[in-house]
C-alpha positions as CSV (number, residue, x, y, z in Angstrom):
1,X,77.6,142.2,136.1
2,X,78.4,145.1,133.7
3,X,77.6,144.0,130.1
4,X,75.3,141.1,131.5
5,X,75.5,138.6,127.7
6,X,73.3,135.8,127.6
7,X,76.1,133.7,124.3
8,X,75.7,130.1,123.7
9,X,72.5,129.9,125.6
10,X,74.1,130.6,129.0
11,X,74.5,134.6,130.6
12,X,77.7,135.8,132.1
13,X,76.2,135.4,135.8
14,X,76.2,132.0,135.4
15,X,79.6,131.4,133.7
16,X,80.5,132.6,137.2
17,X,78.6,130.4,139.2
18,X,79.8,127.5,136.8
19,X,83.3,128.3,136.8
20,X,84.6,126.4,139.5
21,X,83.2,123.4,138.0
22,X,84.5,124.3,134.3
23,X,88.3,124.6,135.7
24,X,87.9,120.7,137.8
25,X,86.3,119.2,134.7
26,X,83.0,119.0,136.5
27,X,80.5,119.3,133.8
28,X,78.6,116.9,131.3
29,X,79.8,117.5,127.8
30,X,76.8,119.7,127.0
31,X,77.5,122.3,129.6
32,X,81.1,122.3,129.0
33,X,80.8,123.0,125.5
34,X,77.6,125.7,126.3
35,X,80.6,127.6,128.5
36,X,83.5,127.0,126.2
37,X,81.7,128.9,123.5
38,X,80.6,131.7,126.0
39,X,84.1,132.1,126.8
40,X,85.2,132.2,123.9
41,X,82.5,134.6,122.4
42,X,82.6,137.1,125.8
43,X,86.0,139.3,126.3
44,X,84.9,140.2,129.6
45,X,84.3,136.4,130.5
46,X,87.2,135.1,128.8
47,X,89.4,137.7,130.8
48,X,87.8,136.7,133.8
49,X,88.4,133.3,133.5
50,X,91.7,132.9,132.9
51,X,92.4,135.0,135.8
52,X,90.1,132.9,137.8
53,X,91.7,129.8,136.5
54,X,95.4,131.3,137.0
55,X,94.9,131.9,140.7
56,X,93.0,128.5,141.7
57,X,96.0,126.7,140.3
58,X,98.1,129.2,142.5
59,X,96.3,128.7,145.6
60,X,96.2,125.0,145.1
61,X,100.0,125.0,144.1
62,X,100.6,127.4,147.6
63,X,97.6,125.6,149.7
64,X,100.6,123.7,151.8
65,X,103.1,125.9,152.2
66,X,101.6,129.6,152.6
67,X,98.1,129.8,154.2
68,X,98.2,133.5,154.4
69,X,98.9,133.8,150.8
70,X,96.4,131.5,150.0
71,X,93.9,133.7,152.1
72,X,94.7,136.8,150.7
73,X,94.5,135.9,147.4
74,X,90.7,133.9,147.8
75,X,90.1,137.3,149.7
76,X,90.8,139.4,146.5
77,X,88.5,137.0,144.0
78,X,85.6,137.0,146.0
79,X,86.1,141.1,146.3
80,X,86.2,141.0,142.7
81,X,83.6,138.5,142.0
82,X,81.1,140.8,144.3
83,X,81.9,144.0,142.7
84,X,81.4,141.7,139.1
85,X,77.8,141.1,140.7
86,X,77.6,144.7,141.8
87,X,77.9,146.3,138.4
């Protein structure tokens, strides 16, 4: 990741690899507040995740109704989310 931060005690790559668990309230306190204040301390991050978040609450809303929207969609984050890694 371009701009690799290590804020809060956590680094950007694993922000990404926590995310998923951030946006379903899967983390302890501790590691929920560790990210919160990396997102809110990392622009690049921040931006990231609310885009992340926006389009898992899209494909969740869409899961039922149109699986090829859905697809593409999951297609174009993970693009993203390897050219993030790539950087």
């Amino acid at each position: 990741m371009l701009g690799e931060r290590s804020i809060a005690g956590i680094s950007c790559h694993e922000v990404l690899e926590k995310l998923s668990a951030f946006v379903d309230c899967g983390l302890d306190h501790s590691e929920r507040q560790q990210l919160e204040m990396h997102l809110q301390s990392c622009p690049e991050c921040e931006r990231f995740g609310e885009e992340f978040s926006a389009l898992l609450m899209r494909v969740r809303k869409e899961r039922y109704t149109d699986s090829k929207s859905v697809q593409s969609a999951l297609e174009r984050l993970l693009a993203r989310i390897e050219s993030s890694e790539e950087e």
